[in-house]
C-alpha positions in Angstrom: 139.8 123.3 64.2 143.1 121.3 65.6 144.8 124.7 66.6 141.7 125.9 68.4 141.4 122.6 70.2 144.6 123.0 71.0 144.9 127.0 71.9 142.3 125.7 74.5 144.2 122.6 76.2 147.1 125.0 76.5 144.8 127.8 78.0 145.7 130.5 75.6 141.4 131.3 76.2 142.1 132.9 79.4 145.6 134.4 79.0 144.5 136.5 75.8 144.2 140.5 76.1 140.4 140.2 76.1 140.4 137.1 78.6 138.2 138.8 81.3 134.6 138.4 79.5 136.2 134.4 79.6 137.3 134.4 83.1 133.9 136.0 84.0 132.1 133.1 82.2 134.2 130.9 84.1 133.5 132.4 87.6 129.8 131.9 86.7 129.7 128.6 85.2 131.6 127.4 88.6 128.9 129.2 90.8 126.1 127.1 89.0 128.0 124.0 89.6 128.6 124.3 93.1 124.9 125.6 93.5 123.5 122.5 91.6 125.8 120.4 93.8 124.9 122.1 96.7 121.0 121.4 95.7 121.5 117.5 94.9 123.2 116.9 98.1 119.8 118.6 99.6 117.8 116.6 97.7 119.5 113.2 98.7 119.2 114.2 102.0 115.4 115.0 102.0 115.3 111.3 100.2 116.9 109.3 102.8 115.1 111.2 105.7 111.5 110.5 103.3 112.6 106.8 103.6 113.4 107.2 107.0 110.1 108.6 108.0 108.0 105.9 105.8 109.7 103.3 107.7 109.2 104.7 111.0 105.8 105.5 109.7 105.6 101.3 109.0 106.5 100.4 112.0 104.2 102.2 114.3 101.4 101.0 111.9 102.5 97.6 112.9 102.5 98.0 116.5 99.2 99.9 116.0 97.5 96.8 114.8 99.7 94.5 116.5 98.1 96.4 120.1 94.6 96.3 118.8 95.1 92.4 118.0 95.8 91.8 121.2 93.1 94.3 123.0 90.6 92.5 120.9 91.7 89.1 122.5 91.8 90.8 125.9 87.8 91.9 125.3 86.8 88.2 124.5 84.3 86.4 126.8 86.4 83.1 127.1 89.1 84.8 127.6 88.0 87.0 130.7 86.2 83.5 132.8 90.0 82.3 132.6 91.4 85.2 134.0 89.1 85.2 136.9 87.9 81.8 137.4 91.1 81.7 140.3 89.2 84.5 142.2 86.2 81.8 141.8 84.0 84.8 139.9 81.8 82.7 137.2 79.4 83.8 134.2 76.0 84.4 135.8 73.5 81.6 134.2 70.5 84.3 134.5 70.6 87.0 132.4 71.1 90.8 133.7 67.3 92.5 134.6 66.5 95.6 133.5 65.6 98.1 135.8 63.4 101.2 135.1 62.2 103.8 137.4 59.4 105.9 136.8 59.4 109.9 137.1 57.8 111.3 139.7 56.6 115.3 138.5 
């Protein structure tokens, strides 16, 4: 068990007579790392532009609301008479009349 441990911390695996079948392992062992490497580093990426898009995503909620706060305030009666009560234009104390015309055939 100690010399095989040691055969293979000296690297007598891949300088033997029948080393190719172990230098092909090797060859394919190191393609599968790099390609999961390759495919975490893709993955992190598509994490952090995930987060990137949720926070954009957050934001534009906010200004969402944040513009349809402020149109709703915009709409309000009260708010309107100030705006043009220094063009002297008041609320009308009679209510609006209805008019309906009738159809002539």
């Amino acid at each position: 068990m100690r010399k095989a441990i040691y055969d293979i911390l000296k690297g007598k695996l891949l300088l033997e007579d029948k080393a190719t079948k172990n230098w092909r392992m090797l060859f394919f062992l190191f393609f599968l790392a790099l390609v999961m490497i390759f495919s975490s580093h893709r993955a992190e990426r598509k994490v952090h532009e995930i987060a990137l898009k949720n926070t954009q995503a957050q934001e534009l909620r906010a200004r969402f609301v944040e513009g349809r706060s402020q149109l709703m305030r915009l709409q309000m009666e009260s708010d309107i008479q100030k705006k043009l009560k220094p063009f002297g234009i008041k609320k009308s104390k009679t209510p609006p009349i209805k008019i309906t015309a009738k159809k002539i055939n």
